[in-house]
C-alpha positions as CSV (number, residue, x, y, z in Angstrom):
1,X,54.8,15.1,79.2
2,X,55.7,18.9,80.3
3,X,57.6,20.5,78.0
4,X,60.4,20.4,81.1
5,X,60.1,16.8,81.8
6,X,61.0,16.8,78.0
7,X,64.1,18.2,78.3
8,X,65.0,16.6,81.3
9,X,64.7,13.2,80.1
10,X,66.6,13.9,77.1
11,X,69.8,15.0,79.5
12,X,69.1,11.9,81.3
13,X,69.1,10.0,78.0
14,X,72.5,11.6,76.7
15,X,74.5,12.5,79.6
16,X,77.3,15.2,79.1
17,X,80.5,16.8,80.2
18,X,79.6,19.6,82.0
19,X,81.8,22.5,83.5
20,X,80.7,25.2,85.8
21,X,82.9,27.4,86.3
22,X,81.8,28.8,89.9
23,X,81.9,25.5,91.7
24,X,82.7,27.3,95.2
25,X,79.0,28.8,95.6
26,X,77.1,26.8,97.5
27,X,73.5,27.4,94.7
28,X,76.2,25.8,92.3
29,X,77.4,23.1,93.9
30,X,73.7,22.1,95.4
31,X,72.2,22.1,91.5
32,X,75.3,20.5,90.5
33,X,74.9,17.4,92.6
34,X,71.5,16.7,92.3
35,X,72.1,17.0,88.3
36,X,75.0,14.4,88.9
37,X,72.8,12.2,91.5
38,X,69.9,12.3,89.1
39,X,72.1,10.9,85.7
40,X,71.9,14.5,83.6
41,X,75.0,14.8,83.1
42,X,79.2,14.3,84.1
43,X,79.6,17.4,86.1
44,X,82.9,19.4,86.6
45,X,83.9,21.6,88.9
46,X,85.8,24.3,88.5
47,X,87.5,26.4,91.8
48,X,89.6,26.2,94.3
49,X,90.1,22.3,95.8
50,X,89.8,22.5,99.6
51,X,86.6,25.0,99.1
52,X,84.8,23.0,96.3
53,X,85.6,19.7,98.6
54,X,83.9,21.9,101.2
55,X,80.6,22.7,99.5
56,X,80.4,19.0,98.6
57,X,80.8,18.0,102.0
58,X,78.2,20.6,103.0
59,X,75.6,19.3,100.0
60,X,76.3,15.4,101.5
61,X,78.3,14.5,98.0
62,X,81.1,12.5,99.2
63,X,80.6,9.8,96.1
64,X,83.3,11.1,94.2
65,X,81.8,11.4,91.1
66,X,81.8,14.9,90.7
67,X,85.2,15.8,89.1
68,X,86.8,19.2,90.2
69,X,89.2,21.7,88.4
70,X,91.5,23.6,90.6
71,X,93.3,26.9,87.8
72,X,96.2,26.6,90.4
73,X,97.2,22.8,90.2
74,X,95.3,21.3,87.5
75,X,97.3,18.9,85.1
76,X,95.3,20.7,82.5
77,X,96.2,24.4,82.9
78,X,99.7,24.4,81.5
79,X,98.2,23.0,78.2
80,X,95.0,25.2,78.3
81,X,97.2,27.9,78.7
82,X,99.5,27.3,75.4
83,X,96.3,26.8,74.1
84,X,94.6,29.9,75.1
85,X,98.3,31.7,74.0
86,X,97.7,30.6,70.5
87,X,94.1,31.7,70.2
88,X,94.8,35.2,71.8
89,X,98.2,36.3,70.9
90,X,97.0,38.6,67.8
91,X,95.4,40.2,70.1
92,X,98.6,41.1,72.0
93,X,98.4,37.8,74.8
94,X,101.6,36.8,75.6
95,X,102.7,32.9,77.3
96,X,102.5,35.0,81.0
97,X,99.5,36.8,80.2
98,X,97.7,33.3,79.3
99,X,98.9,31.4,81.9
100,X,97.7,33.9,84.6
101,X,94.3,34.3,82.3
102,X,93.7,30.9,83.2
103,X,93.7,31.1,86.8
104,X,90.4,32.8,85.7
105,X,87.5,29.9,86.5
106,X,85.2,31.6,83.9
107,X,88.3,31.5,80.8
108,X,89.3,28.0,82.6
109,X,86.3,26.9,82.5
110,X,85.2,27.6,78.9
111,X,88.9,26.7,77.3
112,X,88.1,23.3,78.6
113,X,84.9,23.7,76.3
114,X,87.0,24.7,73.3
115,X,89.2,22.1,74.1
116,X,86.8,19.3,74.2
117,X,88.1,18.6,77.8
118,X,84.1,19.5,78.6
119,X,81.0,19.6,76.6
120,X,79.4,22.4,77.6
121,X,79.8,24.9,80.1
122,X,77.8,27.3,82.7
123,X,78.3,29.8,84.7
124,X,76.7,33.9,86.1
125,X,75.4,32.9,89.5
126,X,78.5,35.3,90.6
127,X,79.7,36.8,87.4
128,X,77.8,39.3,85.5
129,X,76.4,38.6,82.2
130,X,79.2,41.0,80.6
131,X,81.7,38.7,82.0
132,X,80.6,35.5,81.2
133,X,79.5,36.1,78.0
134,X,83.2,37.9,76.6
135,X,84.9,34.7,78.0
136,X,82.9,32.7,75.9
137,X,83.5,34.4,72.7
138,X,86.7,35.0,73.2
139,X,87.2,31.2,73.7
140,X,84.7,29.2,72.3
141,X,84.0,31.5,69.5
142,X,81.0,31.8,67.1
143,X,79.4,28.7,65.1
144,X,80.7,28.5,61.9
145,X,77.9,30.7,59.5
146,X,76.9,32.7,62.6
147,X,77.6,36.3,62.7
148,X,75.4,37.1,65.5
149,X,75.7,35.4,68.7
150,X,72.2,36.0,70.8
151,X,70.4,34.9,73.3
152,X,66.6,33.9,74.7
153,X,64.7,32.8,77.9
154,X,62.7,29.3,77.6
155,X,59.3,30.3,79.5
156,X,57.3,27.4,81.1
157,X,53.6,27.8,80.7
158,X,52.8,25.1,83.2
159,X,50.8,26.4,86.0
160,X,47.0,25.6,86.3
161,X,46.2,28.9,86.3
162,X,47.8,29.1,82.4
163,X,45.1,28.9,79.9
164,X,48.0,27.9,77.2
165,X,50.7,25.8,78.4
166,X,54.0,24.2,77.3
167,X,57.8,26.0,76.2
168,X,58.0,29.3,75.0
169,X,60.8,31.1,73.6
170,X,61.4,34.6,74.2
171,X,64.5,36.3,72.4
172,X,66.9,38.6,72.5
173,X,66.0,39.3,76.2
174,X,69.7,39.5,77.9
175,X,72.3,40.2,75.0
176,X,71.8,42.1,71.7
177,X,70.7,45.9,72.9
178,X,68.9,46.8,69.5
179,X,69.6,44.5,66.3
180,X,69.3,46.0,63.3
181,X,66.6,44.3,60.4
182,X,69.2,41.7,59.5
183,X,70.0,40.9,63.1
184,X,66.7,40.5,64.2
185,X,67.0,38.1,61.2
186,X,69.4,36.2,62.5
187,X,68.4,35.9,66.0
188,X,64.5,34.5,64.7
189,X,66.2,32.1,62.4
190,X,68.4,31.0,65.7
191,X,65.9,31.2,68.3
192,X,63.8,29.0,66.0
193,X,66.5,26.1,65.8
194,X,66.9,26.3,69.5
195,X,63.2,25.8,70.1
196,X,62.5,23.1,68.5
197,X,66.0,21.4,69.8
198,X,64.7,21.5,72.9
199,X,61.3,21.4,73.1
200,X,61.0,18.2,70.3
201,X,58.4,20.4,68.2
202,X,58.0,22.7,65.3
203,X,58.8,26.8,65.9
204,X,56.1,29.1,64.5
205,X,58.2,32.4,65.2
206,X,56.5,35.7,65.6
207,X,57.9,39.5,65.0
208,X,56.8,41.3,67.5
209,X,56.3,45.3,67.0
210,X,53.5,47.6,68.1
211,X,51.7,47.2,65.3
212,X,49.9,44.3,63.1
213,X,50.0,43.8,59.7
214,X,50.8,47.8,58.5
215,X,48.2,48.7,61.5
216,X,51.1,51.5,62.0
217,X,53.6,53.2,60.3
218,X,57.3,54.2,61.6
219,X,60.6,53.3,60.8
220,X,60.8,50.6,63.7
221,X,57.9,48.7,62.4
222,X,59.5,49.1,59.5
223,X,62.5,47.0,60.8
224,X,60.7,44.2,62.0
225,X,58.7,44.1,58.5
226,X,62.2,44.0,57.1
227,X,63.7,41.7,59.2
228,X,60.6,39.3,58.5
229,X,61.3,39.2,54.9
230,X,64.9,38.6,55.5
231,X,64.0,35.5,57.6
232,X,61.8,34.2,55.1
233,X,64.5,34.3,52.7
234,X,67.2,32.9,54.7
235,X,64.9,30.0,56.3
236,X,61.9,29.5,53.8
237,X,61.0,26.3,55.8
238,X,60.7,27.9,58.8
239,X,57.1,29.5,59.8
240,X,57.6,33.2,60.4
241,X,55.1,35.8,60.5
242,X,55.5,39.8,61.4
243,X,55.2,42.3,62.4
244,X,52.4,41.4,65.1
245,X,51.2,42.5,68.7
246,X,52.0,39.8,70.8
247,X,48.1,39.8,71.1
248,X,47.8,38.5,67.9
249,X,50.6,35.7,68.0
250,X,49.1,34.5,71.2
251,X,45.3,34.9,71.3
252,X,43.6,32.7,68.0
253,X,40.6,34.7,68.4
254,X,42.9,37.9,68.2
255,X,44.3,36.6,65.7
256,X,41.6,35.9,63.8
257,X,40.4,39.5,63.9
258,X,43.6,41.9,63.5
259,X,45.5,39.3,61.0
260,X,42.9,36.5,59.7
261,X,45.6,36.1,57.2
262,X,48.5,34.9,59.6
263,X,49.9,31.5,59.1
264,X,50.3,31.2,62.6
265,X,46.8,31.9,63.7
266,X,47.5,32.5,67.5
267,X,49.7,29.8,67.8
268,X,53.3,31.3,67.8
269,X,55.6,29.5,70.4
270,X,58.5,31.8,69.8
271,X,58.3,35.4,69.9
272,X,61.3,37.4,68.4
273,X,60.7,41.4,70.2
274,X,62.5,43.8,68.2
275,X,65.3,45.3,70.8
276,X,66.4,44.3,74.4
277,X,64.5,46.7,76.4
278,X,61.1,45.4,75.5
279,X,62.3,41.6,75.6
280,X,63.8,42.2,79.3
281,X,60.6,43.9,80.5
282,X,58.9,41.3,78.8
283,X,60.3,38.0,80.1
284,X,60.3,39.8,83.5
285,X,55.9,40.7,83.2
286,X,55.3,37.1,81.9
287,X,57.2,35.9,84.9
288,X,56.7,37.8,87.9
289,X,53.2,38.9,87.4
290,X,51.9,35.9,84.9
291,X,53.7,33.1,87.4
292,X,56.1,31.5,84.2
293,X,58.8,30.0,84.9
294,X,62.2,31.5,83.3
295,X,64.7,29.4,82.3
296,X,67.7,31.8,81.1
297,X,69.2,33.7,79.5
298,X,70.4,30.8,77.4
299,X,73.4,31.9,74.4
300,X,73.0,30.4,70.8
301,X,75.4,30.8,67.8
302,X,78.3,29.7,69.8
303,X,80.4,27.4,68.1
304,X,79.8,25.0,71.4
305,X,77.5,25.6,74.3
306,X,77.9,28.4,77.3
307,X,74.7,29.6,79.6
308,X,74.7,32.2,81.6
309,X,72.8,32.2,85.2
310,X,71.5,35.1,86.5
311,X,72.9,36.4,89.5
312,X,69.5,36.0,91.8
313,X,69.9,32.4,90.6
314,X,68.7,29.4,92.9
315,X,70.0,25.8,92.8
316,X,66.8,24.9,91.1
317,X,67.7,27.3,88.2
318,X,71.7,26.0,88.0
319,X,69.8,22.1,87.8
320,X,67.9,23.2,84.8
321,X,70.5,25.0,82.9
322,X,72.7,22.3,83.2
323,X,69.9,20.0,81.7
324,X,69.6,23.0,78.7
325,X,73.3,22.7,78.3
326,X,73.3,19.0,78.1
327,X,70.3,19.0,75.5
328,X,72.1,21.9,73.5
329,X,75.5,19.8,73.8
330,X,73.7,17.0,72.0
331,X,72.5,19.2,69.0
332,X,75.6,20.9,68.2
C-alpha cells in the first residue's frame, strides 16, 4: 500500500471533527466535500452562511452533511468568546475585544479546537502562514512537555521515475528560522513521532549538515553534532544519526563509503536540516525538479492538531491535509 493510501485509510477508519476555517474559498470547499463524500472525516465549515451555502451549491453538496460555522450567528460564539476572554485576558483581552476576536474564522475556528467543539483544524489557503500559525498558539497552545512547536513536509516518493519510494519527512521547512542545538533537538525527536504516526513505520532520523562524520569543521556543524547528542539522550530508543550529507542518509552505497559506521546505512526516512533556509529550498528541489509530492507544512507540538495550507494550495492538497489532520487527531 502507498504510504498515502496508508494514511488515507486510516482517516477513513477513524473519522474526525474537522474545522476549516476558510470555508468560503472555493479550493476549500471542493477538498472539503470530497473528504466528507469519501468517509475521512466530519467536516465543518467555518464563514459566512449564505457564501459557504453557495460554494456547496457550486461543488453539487446539497446532502447536508457538511456542518457550517457562521462567527456572526453561531450558537457557539458567545461561549467561545467567554472562553477565548479567559484564556487572553493577561494578556490585556477584554469581554469586547474577544467577542469581536471571534468574528475572526481563523481564532473561531481553532477555539472550537480548544474547545473540543472540533478535533482538529485547517486552514492557509488564504491566510499566511504568520497568521494561522499565531492563532493557533495563542489558542490551542503547546502539548504539555513541548517547548518548541515546529513543523515538516511529508514528501511522497511515489512516482515510477523514483528509485526509492514511500513517506518522507522533511523538517523544519516552514516555521523555526534557525534552531539552536537543543531546538534542532526537539524538532528530530518530534518529527520522529510524527513519522511514524502517520506512516505506520519506524523513523530512522538523520542530521543533516554539510559535512559527514567530522568531514568539516565549523561552529554550525558543530550544532548539529550537538543537537545529535541531545536527541540521543532525550529519545535513546529512537534511531538518530548526525551530522550527515543528505547523500549519505539517502544513498546506502554513499553511505557505506563516507560513514560505514552509520546505523542508518542509507536508509533515513526523516531528515532533520539544521535551519529554515536550507529545509525550504530543500522541500521545494525535491519537489519541483525531483517530481515529490509535498504534503505541508504540517505543525507538531501543539497541544491538539492545526495545519497550515499553503497559499498556491489546490483542492487536492486541502483533501490530504484534512486526512493528515484526521490521522494526527487520532494520535494525540
Amino acid at each position: 500500500m502507498k504510504p498515502l493510501d496508508r494514511i488515507l485509510e486510516a482517516a477513513k477508519a477513524a473519522p474526525r471533527r474537522i474545522v476549516l476555517a476558510e470555508g468560503e474559498d472555493p479550493r476549500i470547499v471542493e477538498g472539503a466535500v470530497r473528504a466528507a463524500r469519501e468517509g475521512l472525516a466530519k467536516i465543518i465549515l467555518v464563514g459566512r452562511r449564505a457564501m459557504v451555502e453557495a460554494r456547496l451549491a457550486e461543488a453539487g453538496e446539497t446532502s447536508g452533511r457538511i456542518r457550517i460555522e457562521d462567527p456572526a450567528t453561531s450558537v457557539l460564539t458567545a461561549r467561545l468568546a467567554q472562553a477565548y476572554h479567559t484564556l487572553r485576558a493577561g494578556k490585556g483581552i477584554d469581554a469586547e475585544a474577544a467577542a469581536e476576536a471571534l468574528r475572526a474564522p481563523l481564532v473561531f475556528a481553532a477555539m472550537m479546537v480548544r474547545e473540543g467543539e472540533a478535533d482538529g483544524t485547517v486552514a492557509g489557503a488564504v491566510a499566511t502562514t504568520a497568521d494561522t500559525v499565531r492563532a493557533a498558539l495563542q489558542t490551542i497552545g503547546r502539548a504539555p512537555g513541548v517547548s518548541l512547536v515546529s513543523s515538516f513536509f511529508l514528501m511522497m516518493l511515489c512516482a515510477p521515475h523514483h528509485v526509492k519510494k514511500g513517506a518522507f519527512v522533511f523538517s523544519d521547512c516552514g516555521l523555526v528560522v534557525d534552531p539552536d542545538a537543543a531546538g534542532l533537538a526537539d524538532i528530530a525527536i518530534a518529527s520522529a513521532r510524527s513519522y511514524e504516526a502517520l506512516a505506520g513505520l519506524p523513523a530512522k532520523v538523520a542530521m543533516l549538515s554539510f559535512s559527514t562524520a567530522g568531514s568539516a569543521v565549523h561552529e554550525r556543524v558543530s550544532k548539529v553534532t550537538e543537537a545529535t547528542r541531545l536527541a540521543h539522550e532525550a529519545a535513546p530508543d529512537l534511531v538518530i544519526d548526525g551530522e550527515l550529507q543528505f547523500d549519505t542518509a539517502f544513498v546506502e552505497a554513499v553511505s557505506a563509503a563516507k560513514a560505514p559506521h552509520s546505523e542508518l546505512h542509507g536508509q533515513a526516512n526523516v531528515f532533520v536540516f539544521p535551519n529554515l533556509d536550507a529545509a525550504n529550498i530543500g522541500y521545494k528541489i525535491a519537489q519541483r525538479i525531483g517530481g515529490a509530492s509535498a504534503i505541508g507544512p504540517i505543525l507538531q507540538g501543539l497541544a491538539k492538531p492545526a495545519n497550515d495550507l499553503s497559499r498556491g494550495c489546490n483542492a487536492n492538497d486541502v483533501f490530504h491535509m484534512i486526512a493528515v489532520t484526521v490521522v494526527q487527531a487520532g494520535a494525540v
